[in-house]
C-alpha positions as CSV (number, residue, x, y, z in Angstrom):
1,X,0.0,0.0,0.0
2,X,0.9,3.7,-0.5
3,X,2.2,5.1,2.8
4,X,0.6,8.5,3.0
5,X,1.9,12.3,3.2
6,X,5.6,10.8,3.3
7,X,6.9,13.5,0.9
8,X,6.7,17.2,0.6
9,X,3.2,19.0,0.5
10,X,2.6,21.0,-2.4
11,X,-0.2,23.7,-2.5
12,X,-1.9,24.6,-5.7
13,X,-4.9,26.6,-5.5
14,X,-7.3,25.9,-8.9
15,X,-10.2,26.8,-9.9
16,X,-11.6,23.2,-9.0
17,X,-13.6,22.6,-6.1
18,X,-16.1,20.0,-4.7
19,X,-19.3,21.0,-5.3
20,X,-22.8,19.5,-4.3
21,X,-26.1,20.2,-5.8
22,X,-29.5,21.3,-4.0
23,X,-30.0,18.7,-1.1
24,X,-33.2,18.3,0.6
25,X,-35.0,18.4,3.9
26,X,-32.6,16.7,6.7
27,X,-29.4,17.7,5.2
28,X,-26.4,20.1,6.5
29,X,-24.9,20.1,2.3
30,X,-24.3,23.4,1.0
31,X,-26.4,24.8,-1.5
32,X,-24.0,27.1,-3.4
33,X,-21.2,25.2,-4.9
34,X,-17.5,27.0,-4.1
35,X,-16.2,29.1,-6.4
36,X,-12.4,28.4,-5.4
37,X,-10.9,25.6,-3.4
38,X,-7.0,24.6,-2.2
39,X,-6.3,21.3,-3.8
40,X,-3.0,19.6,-2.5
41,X,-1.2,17.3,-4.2
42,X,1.0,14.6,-2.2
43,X,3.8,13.2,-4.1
44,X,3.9,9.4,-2.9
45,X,5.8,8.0,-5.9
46,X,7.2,8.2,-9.5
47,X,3.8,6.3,-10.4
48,X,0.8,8.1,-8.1
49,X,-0.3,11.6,-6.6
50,X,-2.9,11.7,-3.6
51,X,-4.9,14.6,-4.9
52,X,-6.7,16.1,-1.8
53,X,-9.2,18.1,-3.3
54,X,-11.0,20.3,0.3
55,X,-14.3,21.9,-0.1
56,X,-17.5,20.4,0.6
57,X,-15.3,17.2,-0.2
58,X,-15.6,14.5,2.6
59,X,-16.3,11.0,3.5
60,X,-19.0,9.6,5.6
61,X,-17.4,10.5,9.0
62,X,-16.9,13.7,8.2
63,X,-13.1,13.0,7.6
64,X,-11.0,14.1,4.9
65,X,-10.9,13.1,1.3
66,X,-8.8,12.3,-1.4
67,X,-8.3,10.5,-5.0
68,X,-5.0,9.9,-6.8
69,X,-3.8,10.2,-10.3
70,X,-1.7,8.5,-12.5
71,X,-0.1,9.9,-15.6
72,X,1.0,7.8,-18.2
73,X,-0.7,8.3,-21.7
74,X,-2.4,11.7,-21.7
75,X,-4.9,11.1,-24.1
76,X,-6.1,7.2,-22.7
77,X,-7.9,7.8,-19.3
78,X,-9.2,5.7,-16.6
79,X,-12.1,7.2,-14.7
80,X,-12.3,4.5,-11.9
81,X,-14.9,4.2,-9.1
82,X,-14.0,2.4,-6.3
83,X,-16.0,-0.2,-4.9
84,X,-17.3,-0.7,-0.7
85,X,-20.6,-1.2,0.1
86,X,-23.6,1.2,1.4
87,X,-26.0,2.2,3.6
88,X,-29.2,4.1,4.0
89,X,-30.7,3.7,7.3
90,X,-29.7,3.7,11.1
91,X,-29.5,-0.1,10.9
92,X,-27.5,-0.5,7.8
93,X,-25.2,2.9,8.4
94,X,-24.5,1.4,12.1
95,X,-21.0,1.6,13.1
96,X,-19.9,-2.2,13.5
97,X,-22.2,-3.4,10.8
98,X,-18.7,-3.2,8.4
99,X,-21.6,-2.3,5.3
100,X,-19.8,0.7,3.8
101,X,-16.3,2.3,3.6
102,X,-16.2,5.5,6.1
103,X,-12.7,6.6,5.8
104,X,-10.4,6.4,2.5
105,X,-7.9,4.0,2.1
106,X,-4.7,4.0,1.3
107,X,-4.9,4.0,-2.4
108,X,-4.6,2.0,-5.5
109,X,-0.9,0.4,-5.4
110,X,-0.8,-3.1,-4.2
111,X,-4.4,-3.8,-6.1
112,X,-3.6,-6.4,-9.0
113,X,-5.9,-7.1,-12.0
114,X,-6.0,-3.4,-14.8
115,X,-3.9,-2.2,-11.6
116,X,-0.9,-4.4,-12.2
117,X,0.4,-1.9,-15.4
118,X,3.8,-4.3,-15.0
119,X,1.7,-7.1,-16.7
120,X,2.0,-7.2,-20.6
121,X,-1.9,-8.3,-20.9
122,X,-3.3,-5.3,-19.2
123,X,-5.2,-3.3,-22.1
124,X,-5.2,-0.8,-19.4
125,X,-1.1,-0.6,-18.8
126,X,-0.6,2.7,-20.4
127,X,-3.8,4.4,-19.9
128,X,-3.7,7.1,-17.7
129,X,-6.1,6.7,-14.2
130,X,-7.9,8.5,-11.8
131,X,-8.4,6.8,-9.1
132,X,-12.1,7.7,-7.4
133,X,-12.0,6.3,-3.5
134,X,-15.1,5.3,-1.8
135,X,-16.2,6.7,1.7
136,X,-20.0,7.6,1.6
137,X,-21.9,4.8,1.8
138,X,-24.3,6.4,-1.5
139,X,-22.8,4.6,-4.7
140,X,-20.6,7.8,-5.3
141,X,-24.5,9.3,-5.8
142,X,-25.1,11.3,-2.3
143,X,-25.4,14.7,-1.5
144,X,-26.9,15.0,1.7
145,X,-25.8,14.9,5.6
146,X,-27.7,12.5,7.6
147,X,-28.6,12.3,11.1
148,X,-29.7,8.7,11.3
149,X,-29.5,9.0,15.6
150,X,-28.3,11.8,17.4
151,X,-24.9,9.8,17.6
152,X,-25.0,8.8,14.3
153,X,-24.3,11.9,11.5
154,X,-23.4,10.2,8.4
155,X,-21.8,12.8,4.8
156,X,-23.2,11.4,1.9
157,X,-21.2,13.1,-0.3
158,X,-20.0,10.9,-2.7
159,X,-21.4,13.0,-6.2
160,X,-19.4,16.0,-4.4
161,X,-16.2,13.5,-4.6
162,X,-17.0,11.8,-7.8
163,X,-17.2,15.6,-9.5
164,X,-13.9,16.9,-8.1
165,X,-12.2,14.0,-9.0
166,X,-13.8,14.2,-12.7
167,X,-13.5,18.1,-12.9
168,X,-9.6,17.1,-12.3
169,X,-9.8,14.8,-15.1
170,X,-10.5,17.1,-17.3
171,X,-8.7,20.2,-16.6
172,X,-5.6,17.6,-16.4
173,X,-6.1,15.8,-19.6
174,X,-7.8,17.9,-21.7
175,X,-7.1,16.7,-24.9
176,X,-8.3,13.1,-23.7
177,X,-9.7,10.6,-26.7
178,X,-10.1,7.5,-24.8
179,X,-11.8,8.1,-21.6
180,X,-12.8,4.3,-19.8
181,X,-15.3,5.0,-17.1
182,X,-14.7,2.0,-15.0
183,X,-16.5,0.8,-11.6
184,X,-16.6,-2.1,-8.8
185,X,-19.6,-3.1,-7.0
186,X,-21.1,0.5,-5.8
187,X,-18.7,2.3,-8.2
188,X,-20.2,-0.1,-10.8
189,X,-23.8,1.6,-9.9
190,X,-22.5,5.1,-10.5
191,X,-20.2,4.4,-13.7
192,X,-23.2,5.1,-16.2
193,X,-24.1,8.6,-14.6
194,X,-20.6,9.8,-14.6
195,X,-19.8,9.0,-18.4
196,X,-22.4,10.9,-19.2
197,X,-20.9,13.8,-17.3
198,X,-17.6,12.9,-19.4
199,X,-19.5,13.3,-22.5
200,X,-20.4,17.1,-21.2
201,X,-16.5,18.0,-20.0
202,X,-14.7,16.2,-23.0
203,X,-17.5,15.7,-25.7
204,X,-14.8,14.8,-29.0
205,X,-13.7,11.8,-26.7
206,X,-14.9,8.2,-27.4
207,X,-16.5,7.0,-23.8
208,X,-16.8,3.6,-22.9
209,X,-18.4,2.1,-19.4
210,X,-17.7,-1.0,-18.2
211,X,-19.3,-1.7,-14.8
212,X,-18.5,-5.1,-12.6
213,X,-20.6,-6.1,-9.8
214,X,-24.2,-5.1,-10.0
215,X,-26.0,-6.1,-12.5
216,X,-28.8,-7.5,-10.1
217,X,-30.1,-4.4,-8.7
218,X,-33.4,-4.1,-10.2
219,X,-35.9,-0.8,-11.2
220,X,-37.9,-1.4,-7.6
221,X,-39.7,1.0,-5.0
222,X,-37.5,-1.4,-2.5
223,X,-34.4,0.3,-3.9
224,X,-35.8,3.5,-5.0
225,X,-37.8,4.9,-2.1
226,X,-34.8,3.9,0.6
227,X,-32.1,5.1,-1.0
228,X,-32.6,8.6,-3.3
229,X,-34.4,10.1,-0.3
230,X,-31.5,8.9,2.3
231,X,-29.4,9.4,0.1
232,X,-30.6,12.5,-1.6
233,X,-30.2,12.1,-5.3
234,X,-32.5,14.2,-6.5
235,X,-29.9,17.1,-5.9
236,X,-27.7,15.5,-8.5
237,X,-29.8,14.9,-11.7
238,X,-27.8,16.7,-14.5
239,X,-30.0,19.1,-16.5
240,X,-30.2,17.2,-19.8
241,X,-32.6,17.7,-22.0
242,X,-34.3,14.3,-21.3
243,X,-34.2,15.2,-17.4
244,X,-36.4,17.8,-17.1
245,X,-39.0,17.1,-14.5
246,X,-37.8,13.7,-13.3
247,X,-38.1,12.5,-9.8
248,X,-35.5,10.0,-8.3
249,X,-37.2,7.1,-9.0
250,X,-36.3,7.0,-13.2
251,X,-32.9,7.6,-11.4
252,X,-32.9,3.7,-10.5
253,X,-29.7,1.5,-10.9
254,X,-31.0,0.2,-14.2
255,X,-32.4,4.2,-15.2
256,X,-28.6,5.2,-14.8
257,X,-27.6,3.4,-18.0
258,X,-31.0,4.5,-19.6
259,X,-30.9,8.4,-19.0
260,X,-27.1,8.6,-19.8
261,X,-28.0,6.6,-23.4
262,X,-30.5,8.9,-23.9
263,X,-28.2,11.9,-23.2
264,X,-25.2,11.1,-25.3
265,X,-25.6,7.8,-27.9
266,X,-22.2,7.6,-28.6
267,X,-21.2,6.2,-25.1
268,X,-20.5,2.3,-25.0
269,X,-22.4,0.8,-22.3
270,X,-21.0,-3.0,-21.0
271,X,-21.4,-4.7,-17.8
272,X,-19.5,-8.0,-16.0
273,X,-21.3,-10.0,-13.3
274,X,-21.6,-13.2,-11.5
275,X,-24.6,-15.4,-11.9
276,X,-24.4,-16.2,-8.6
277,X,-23.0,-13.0,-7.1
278,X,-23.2,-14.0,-3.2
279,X,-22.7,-10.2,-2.5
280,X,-25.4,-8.7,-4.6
281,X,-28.1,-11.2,-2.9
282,X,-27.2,-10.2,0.2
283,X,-27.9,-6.5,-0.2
284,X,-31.1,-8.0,-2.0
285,X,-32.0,-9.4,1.1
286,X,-31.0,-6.1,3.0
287,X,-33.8,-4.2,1.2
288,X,-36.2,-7.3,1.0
289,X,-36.6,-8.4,-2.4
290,X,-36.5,-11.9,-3.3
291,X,-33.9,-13.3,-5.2
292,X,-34.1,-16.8,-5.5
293,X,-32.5,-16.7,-8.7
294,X,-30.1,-13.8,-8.9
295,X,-29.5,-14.5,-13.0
296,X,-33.2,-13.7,-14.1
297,X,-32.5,-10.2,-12.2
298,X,-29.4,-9.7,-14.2
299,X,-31.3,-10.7,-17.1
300,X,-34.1,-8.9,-16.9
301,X,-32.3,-5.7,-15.8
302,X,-30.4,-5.9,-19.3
303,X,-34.1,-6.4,-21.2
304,X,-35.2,-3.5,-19.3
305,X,-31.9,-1.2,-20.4
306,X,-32.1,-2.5,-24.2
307,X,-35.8,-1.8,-24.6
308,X,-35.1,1.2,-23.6
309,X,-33.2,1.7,-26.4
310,X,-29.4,1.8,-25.0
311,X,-27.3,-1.2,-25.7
312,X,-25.6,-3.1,-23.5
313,X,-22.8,-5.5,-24.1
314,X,-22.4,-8.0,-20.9
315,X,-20.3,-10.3,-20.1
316,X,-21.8,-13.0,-17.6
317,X,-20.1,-15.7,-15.8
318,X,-20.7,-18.6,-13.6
319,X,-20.2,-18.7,-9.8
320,X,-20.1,-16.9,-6.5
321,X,-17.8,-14.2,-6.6
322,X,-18.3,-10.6,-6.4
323,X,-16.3,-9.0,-8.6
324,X,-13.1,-9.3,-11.1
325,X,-11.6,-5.8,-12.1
326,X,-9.0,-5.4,-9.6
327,X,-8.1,-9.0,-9.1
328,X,-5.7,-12.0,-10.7
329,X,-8.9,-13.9,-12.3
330,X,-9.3,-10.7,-14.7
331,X,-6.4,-12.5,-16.7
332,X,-7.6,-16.2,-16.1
333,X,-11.4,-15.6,-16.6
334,X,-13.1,-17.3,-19.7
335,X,-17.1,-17.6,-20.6
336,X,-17.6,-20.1,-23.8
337,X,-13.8,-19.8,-25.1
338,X,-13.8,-16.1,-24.6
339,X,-11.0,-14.8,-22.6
340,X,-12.4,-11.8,-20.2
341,X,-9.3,-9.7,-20.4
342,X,-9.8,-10.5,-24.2
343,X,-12.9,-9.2,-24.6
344,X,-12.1,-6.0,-22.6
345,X,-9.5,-5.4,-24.9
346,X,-11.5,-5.1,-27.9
347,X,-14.5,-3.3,-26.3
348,X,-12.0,0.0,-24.9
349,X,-10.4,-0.6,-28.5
350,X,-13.7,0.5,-30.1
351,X,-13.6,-3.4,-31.9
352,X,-16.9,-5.1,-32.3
353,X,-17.9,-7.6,-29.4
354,X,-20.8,-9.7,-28.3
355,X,-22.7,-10.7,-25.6
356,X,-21.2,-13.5,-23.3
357,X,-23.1,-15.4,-21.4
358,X,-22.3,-18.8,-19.2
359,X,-24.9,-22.0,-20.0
360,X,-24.1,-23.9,-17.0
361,X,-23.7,-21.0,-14.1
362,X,-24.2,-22.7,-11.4
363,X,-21.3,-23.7,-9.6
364,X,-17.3,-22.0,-9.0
């Protein structure tokens, strides 16, 4: 791991800031974004920067927050959310329950799988990556402060992090070509939204999305209602065209890849997950919604997004696990002959790909 604020501090002050949108009722955000904000850069190695960005920028205990940034190929980027849970209730935002991430880590070095840039078969190894952490418990979708108990106060600021991480982008690599929004688990829910706020900053660049880890979260009040409120999404709807008037609940898991389809056709949607995805069922079973077979979910979820008129390449595998990205089995993985690192290759290359999809799922 990255040992943390071991070299010289150095103070840049930008015209980026974290910034949050309206709130509602129950929350302590700000309202007014800030116009200025002191982002320091930590110098932890030749191959990272801890960008610490201030503002209304925080995790879930109110603690500080920060990204990091590679640079390698300034036209090839890496928009990657991190993945850790969530919560949306006293119960589930409980301290002990071990749910959600409140505090960042310690960064991306050490993490294998399009982290490892030493290994030859990473279509990722020259790309250049901003690394989004995950401290809010919200998908990287929040902006709102909760007061769950009187002990428990709990910064739902993730779309304030996400934005000041992707306003870096941009103002960093502006003459990007290739930007890859990539996310695990939770960052996997937000990835859609956030490429189509690519498409706004950097709109001659060819976007691709490739979310692992939750294709299983259906378009259902038992998502919907518990977690836009709690979490208060409807402060972050971008004013596209098609958004005009919408409430939360078109803002559902699956509505994230509809709504950004709708807003830019260019972007390339695709999606990895497990058939079996013991992670996903049990934050089905958190909100109450039966999944007795978690691969119809995934199934109908990607119906749902393609009648909608969005594609949606996936990439569906058999077993258990959770999720692949940032692991060794992104090199080893193979659905029907077709190698997973493979198949990434030609979808960021802009090649033509299909639909993967186990027969026998059940199982390792």
């Amino acid at each position: 791991m990255i040992p943390r604020r071991t070299a010289a501090v150095l103070l840049l002050v930008l015209s980026l800031s974290c910034t949050s949108g309206d709130g509602d009722a129950d929350t302590t955000a700000p309202t007014e974004p800030a116009v200025s904000a002191t982002e320091r850069t930590v110098d932890v190695d030749a191959t990272w920067q801890e960008i610490v960005p201030g503002g209304d920028c925080r995790c879930a205990d109110g603690s500080e927050f920060s990204f990091w940034v590679r640079q390698a190929n300034v036209e090839k980027v890496v928009f990657y959310l991190q993945d850790g849970g969530a919560c949306w209730s006293a119960a589930t935002c409980a301290p002990g329950r071990d749910l959600y991430n409140t505090t960042v880590d310690e960064g991306p070095t050490g993490e294998g799988g399009i982290f490892d840039v030493a290994d030859e078969r990473n279509p990722f190894a020259d790309h250049s990556i901003v690394y989004v952490p995950y401290c809010t418990g919200d998908a990287h979708l929040g902006n709102a402060v909760r007061e769950y108990t009187p002990d428990l106060v709990v910064h739902h600021a993730g779309y304030a992090n996400g934005t000041a991480a992707l306003d870096h982008l941009a103002a960093t690599f502006p003459g990007a070509t290739e930007v890859v929004v990539i996310g695990e688990s939770a960052g996997s829910i937000a990835a859609p939204l956030y490429a189509g706020l690519v498409s706004d900053l950097l709109p001659d660049a060819r976007i691709t999305v490739l979310s692992d880890g939750s294709g299983a979260f259906p378009d259902a009040s038992e998502i919907n209602e518990l977690v836009g409120p709690a979490w208060g999404t409807s402060g972050v709807v971008p004013t596209w065209p098609g958004n005009a008037g919408l409430t939360e609940e078109p803002w559902s898991f699956p509505g994230l890849f509809i709504q950004s389809g709708r807003h830019d056709p260019q972007i390339v949607f695709a999606r990895h997950d497990y058939a079996d995805d013991e992670t996903q069922a049990s934050f089905l079973d958190l909100v109450g919604i039966r999944r007795d077979d978690l691969l119809s979910l995934i199934d109908a979820n990607e119906a749902q997004i393609e009648g909608a008129g969005v594609n949606l390449l996936s990439y569906v595998a058999p077993g258990g696990e959770h999720t692949v990205l940032s692991d060794g089995p992104f090199y080893r993985e193979a659905v029907q002959g077709q190698s997973f690192v493979d198949w990434v290759a030609s979808l960021i290359a802009g090649e033509p790909v299909g639909d993967v999809h186990c027969t026998e799922c059940r199982g390792d």
